[in-house]
SEBA-862405 format. One record per atom (N, C-alpha, C, O): residue number from 1; residue in one letter; chain; atom name; x, y, z. Coordinates in pm, whole numbers, plus 50000, padded with zeros to 5 digits. Each point is the difference from the previous one (the first is absolute). Layout:
+-----+------+-----+------+-------+-------+-------+
! seq ! type ! mol ! atom !    c1 !    c2 !    c3 !
+-----+------+-----+------+-------+-------+-------+
! NUM !    A !   A !   CA !     X !     Y !     Z !
...
+-----+------+-----+------+-------+-------+-------+
This chain:
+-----+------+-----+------+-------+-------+-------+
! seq ! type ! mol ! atom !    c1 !    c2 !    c3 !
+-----+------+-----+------+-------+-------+-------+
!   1 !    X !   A !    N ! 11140 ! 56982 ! 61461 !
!   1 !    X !   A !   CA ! 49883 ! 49961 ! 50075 !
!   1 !    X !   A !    C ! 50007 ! 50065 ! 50137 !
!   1 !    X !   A !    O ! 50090 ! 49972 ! 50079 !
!   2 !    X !   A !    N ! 49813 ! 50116 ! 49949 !
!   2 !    X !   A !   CA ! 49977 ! 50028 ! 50160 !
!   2 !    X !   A !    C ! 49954 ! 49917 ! 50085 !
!   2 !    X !   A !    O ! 49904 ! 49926 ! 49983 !
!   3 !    X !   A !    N ! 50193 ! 50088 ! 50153 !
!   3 !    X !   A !   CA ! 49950 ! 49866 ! 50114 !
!   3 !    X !   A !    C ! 49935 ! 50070 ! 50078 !
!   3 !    X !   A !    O ! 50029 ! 50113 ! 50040 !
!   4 !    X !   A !    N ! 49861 ! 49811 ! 49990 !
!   4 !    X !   A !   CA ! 49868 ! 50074 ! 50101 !
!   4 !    X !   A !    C ! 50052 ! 50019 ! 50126 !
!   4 !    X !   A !    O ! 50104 ! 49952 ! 50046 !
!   5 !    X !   A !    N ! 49820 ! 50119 ! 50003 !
!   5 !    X !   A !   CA ! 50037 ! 50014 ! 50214 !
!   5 !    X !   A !    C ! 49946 ! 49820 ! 50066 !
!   5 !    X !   A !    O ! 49936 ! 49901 ! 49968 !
!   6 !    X !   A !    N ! 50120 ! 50138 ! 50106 !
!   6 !    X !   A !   CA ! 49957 ! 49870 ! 50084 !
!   6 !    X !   A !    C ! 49857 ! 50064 ! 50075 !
!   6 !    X !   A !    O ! 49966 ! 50116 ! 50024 !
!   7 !    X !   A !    N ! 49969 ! 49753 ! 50000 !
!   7 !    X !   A !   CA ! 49851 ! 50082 ! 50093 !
!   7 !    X !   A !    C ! 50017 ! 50037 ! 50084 !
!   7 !    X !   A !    O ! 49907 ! 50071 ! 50041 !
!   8 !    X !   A !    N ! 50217 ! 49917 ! 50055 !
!   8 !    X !   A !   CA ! 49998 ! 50110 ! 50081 !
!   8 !    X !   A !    C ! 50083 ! 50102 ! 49934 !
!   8 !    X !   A !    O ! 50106 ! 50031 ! 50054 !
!   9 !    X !   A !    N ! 49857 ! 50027 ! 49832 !
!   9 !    X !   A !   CA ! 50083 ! 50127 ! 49962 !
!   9 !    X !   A !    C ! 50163 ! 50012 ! 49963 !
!   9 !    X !   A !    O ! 50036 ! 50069 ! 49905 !
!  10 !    X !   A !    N ! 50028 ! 49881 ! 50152 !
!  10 !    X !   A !   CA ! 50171 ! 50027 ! 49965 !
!  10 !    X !   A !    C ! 50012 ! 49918 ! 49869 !
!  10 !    X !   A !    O ! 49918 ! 49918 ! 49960 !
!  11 !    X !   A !    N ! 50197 ! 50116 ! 49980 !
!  11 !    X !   A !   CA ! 50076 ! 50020 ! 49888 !
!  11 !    X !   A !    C ! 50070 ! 49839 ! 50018 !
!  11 !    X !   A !    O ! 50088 ! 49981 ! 50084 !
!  12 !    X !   A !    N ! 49847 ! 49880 ! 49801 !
!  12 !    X !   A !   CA ! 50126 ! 49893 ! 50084 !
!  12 !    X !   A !    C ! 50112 ! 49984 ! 49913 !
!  12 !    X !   A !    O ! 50028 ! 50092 ! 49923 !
!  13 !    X !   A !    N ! 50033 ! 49812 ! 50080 !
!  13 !    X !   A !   CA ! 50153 ! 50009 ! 49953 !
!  13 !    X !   A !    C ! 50028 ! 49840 ! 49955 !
!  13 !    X !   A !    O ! 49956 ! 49915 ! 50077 !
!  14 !    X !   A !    N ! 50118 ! 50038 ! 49798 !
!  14 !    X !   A !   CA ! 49992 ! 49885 ! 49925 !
!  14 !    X !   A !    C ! 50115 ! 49990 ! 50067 !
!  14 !    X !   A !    O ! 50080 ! 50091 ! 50025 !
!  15 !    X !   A !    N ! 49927 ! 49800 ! 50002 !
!  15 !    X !   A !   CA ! 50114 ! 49910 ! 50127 !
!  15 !    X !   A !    C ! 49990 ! 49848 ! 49930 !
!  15 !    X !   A !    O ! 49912 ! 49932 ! 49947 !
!  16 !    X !   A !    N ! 50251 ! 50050 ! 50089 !
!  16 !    X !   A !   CA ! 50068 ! 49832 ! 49971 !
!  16 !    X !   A !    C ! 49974 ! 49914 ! 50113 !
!  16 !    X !   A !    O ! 50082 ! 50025 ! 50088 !
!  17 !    X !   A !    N ! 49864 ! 49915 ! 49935 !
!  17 !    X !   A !   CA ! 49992 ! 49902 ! 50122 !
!  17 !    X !   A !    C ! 50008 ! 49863 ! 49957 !
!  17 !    X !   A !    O ! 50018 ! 49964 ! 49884 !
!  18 !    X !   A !    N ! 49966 ! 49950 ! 50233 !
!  18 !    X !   A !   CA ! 50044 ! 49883 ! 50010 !
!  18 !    X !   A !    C ! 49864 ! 49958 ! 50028 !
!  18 !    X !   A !    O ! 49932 ! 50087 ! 50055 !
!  19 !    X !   A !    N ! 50010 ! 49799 ! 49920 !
!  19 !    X !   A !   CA ! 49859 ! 49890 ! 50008 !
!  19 !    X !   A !    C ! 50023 ! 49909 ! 50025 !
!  19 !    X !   A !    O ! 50068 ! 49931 ! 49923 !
!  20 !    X !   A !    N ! 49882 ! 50015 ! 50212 !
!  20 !    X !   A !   CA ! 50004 ! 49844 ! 49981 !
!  20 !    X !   A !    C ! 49911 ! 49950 ! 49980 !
!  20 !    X !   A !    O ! 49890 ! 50047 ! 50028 !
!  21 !    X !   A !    N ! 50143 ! 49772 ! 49883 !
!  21 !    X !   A !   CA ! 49877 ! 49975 ! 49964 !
!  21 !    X !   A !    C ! 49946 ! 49863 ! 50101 !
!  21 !    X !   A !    O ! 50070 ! 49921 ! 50064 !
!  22 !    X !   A !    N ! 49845 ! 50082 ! 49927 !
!  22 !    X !   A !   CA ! 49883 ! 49876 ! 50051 !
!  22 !    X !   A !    C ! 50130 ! 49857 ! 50012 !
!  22 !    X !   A !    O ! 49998 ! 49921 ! 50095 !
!  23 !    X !   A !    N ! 50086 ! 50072 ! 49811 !
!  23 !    X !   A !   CA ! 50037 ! 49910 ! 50020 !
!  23 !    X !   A !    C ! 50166 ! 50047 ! 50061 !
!  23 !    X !   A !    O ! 50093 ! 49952 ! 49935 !
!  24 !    X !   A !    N ! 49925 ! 50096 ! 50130 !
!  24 !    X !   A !   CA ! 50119 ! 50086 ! 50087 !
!  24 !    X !   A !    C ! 50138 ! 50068 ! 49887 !
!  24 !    X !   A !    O ! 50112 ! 50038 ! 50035 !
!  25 !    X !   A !    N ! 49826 ! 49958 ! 49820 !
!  25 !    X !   A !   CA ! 50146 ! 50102 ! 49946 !
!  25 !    X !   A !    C ! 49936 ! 50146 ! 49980 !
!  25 !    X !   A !    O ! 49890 ! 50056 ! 49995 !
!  26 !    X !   A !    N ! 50241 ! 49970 ! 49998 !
!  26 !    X !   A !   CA ! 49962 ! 50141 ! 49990 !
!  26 !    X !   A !    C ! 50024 ! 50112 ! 49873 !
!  26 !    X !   A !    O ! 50108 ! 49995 ! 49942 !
!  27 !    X !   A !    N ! 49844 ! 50053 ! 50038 !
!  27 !    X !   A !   CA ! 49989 ! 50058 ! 49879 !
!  27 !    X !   A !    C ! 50039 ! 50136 ! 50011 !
!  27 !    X !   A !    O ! 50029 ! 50032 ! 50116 !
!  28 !    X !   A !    N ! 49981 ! 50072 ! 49789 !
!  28 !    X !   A !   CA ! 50033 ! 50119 ! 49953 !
!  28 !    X !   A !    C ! 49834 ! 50037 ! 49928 !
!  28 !    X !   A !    O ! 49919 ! 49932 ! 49936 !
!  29 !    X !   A !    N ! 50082 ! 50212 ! 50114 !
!  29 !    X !   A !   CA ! 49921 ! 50052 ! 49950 !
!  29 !    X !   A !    C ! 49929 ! 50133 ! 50010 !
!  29 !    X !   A !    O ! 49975 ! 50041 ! 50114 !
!  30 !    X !   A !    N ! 49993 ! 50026 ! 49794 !
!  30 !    X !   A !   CA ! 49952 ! 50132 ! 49967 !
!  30 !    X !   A !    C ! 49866 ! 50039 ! 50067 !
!  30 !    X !   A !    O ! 49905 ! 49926 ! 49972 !
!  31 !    X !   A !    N ! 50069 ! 50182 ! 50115 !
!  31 !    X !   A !   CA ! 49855 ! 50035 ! 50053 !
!  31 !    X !   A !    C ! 50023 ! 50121 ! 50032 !
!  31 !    X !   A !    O ! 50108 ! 50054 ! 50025 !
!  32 !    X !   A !    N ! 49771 ! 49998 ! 49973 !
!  32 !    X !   A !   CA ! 49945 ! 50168 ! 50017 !
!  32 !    X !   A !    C ! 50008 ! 49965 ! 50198 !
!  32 !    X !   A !    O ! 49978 ! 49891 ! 50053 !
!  33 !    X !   A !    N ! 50063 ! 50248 ! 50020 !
!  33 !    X !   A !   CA ! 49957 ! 49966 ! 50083 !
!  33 !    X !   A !    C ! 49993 ! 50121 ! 50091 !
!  33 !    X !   A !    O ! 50058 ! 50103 ! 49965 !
!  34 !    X !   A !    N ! 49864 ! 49892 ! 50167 !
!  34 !    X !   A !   CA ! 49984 ! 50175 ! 50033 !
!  34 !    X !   A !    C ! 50072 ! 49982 ! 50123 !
!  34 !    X !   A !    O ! 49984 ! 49929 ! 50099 !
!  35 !    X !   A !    N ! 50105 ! 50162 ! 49864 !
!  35 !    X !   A !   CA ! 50088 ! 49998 ! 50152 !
!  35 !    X !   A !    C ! 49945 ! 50068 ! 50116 !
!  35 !    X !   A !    O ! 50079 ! 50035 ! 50088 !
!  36 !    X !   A !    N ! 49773 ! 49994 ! 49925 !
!  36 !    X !   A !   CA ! 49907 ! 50045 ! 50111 !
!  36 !    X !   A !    C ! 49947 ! 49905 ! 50086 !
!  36 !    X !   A !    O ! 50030 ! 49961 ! 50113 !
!  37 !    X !   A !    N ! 49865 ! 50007 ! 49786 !
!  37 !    X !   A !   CA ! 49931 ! 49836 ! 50036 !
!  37 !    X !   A !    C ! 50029 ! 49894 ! 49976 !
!  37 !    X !   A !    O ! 49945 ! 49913 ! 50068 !
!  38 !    X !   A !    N ! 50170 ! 50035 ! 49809 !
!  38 !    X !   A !   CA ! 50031 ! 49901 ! 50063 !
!  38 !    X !   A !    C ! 49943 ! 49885 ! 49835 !
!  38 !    X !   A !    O ! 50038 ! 49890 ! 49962 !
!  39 !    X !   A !    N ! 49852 ! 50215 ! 49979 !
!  39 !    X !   A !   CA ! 49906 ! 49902 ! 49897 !
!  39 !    X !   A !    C ! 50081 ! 49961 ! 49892 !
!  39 !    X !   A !    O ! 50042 ! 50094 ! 49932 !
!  40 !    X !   A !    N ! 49992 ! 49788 ! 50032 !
!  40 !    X !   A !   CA ! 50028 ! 49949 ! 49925 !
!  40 !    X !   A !    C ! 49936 ! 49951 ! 49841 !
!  40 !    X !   A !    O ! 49891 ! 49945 ! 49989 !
!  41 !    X !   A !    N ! 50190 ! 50084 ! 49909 !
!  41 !    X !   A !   CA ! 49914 ! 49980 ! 49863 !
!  41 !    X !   A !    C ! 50035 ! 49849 ! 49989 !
!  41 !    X !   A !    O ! 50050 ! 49920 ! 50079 !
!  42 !    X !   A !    N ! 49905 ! 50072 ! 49796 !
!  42 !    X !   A !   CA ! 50007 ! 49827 ! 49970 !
!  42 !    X !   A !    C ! 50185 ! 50010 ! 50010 !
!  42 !    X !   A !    O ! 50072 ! 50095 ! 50030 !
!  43 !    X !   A !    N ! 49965 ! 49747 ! 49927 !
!  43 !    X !   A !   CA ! 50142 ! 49964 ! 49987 !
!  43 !    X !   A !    C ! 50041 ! 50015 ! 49896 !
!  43 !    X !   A !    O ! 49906 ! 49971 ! 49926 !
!  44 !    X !   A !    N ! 50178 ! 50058 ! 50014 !
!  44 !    X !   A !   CA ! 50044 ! 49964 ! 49785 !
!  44 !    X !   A !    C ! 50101 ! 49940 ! 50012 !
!  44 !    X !   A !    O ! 50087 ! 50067 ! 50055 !
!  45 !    X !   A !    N ! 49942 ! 49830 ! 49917 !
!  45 !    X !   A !   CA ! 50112 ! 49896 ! 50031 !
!  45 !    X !   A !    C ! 50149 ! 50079 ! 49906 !
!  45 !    X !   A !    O ! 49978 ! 50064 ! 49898 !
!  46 !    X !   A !    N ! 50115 ! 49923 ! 50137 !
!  46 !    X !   A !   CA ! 50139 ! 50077 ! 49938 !
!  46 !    X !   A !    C ! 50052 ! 49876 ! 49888 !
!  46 !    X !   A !    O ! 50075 ! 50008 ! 49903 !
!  47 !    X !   A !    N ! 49877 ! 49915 ! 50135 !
!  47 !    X !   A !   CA ! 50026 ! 49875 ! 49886 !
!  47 !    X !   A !    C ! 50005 ! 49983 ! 49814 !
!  47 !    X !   A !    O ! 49921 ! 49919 ! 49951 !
!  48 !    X !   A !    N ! 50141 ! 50132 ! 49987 !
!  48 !    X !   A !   CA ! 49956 ! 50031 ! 49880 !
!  48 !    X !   A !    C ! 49944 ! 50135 ! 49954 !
!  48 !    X !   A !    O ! 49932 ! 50014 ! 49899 !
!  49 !    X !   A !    N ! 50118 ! 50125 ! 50221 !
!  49 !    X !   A !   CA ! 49951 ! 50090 ! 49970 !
!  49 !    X !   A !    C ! 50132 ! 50108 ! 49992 !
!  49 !    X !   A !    O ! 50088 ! 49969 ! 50080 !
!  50 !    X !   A !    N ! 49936 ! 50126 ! 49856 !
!  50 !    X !   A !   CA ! 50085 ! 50118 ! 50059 !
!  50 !    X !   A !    C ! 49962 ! 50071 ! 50102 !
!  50 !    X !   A !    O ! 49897 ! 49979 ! 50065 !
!  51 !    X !   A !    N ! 50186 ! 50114 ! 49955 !
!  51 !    X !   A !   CA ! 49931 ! 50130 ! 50135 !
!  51 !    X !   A !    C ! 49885 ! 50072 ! 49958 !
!  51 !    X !   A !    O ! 49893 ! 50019 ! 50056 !
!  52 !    X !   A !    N ! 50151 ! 50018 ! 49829 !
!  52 !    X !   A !   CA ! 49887 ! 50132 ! 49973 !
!  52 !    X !   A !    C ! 49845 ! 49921 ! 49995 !
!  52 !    X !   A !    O ! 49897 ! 50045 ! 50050 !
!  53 !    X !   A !    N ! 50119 ! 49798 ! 49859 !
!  53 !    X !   A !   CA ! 49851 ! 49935 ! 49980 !
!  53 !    X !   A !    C ! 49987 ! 49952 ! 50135 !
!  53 !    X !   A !    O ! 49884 ! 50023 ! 50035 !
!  54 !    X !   A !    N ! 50170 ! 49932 ! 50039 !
!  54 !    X !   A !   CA ! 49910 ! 49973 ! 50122 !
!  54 !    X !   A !    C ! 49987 ! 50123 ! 50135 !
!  54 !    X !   A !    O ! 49964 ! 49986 ! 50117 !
!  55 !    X !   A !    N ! 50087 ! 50142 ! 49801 !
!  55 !    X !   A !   CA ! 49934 ! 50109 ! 50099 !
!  55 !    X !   A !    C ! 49846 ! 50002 ! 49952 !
!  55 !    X !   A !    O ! 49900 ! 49989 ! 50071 !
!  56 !    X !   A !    N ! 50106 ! 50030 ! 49784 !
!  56 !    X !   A !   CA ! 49899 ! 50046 ! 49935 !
!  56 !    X !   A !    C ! 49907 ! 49929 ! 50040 !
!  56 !    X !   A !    O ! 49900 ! 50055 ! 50046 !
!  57 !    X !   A !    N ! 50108 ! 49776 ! 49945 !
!  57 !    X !   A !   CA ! 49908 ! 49921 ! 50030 !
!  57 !    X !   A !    C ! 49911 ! 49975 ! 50159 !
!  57 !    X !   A !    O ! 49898 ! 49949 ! 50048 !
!  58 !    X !   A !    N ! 50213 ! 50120 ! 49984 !
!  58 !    X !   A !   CA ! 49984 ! 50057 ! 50151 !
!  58 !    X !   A !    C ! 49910 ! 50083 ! 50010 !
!  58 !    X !   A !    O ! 49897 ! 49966 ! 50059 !
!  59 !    X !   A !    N ! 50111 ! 50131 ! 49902 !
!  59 !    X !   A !   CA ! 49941 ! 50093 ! 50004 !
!  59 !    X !   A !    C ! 49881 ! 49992 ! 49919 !
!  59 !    X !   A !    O ! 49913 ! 50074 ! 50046 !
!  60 !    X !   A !    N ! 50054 ! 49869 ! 49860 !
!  60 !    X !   A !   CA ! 49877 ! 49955 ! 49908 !
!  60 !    X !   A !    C ! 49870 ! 49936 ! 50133 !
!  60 !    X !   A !    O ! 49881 ! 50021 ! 50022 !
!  61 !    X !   A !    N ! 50234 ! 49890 ! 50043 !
!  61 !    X !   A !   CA ! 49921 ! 49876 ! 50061 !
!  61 !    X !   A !    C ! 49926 ! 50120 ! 50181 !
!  61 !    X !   A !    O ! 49905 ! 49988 ! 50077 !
!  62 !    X !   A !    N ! 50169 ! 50074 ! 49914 !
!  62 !    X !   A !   CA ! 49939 ! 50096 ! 50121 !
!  62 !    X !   A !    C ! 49889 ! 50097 ! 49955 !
!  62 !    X !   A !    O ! 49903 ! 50025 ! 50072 !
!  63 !    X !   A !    N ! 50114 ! 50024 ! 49817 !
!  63 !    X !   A !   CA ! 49919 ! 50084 ! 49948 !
!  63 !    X !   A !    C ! 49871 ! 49934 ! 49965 !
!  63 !    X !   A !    O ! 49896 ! 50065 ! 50010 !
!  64 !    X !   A !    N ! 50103 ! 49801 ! 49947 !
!  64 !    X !   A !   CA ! 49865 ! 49948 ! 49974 !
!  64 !    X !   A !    C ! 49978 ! 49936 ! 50177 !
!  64 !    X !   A !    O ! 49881 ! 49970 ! 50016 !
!  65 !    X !   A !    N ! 50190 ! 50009 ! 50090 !
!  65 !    X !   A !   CA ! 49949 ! 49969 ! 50092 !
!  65 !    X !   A !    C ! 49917 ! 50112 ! 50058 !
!  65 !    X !   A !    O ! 49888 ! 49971 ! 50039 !
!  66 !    X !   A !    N ! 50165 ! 50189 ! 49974 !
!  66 !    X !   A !   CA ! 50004 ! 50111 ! 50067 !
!  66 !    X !   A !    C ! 49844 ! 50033 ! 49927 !
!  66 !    X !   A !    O ! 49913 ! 50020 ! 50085 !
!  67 !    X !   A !    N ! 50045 ! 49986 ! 49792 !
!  67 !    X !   A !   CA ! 49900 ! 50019 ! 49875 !
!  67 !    X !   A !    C ! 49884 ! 49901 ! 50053 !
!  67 !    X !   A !    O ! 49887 ! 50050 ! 49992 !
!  68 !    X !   A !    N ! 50119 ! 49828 ! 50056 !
!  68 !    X !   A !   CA ! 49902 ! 49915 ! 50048 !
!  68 !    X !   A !    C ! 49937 ! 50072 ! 50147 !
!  68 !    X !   A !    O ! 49879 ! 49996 ! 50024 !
!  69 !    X !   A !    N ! 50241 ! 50085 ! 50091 !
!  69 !    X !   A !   CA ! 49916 ! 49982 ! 50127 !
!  69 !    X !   A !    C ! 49945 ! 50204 ! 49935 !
!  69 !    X !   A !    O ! 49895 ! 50043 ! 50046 !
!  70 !    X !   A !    N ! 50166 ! 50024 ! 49883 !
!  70 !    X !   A !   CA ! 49995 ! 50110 ! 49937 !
!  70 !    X !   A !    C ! 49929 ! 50041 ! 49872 !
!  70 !    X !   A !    O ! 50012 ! 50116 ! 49962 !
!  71 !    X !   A !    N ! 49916 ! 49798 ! 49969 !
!  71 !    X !   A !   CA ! 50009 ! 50020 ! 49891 !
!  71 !    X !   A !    C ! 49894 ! 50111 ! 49897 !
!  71 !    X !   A !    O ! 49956 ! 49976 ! 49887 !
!  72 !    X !   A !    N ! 50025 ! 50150 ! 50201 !
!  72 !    X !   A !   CA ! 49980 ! 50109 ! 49939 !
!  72 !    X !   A !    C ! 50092 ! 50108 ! 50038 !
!  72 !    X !   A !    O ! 49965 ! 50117 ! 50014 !
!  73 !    X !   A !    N ! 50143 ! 49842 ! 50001 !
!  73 !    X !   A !   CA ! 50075 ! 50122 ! 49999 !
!  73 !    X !   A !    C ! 50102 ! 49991 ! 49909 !
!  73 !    X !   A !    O ! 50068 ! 49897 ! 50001 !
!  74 !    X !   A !    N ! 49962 ! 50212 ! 49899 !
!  74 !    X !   A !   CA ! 50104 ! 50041 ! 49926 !
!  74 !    X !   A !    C ! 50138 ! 49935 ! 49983 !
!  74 !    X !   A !    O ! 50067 ! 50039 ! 50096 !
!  75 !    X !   A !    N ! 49980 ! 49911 ! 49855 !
!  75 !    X !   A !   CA ! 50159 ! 49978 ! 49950 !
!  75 !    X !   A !    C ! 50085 ! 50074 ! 50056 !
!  75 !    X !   A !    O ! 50119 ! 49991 ! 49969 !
+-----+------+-----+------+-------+-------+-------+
């Protein structure tokens, strides 16, 4: 699967991070993210996932975000 540009253009990068939640724990988790601006894709929780499925899912979940503010441009 190809990962789209970020809207401002650069190339982003699927990163492990940490989430906290609403109720103060903190979590592990998979997101697209552009080391320019800063834009963040959705979260994919690491919970029940391997590396490779929650890059992928990562990367799924940016591509349909990136496709909504984009969505006539190419794959």
């Amino acid at each position: 699967m190809k990962k789209r540009k970020c809207t401002c253009g650069a190339e982003a990068e699927a990163r492990l991070q940490t989430s906290r939640l609403p109720d103060g724990r903190d979590v592990a988790v998979w997101r697209v993210v552009c080391p320019v601006c800063g834009q963040l894709g959705p979260a994919i929780p690491v919970e029940g996932r391997d590396e490779e499925t929650g890059k992928a899912e990562a990367l799924a979940a940016w591509n349909a975000m990136i496709a909504k503010v984009r969505p006539l441009e190419d794959e």
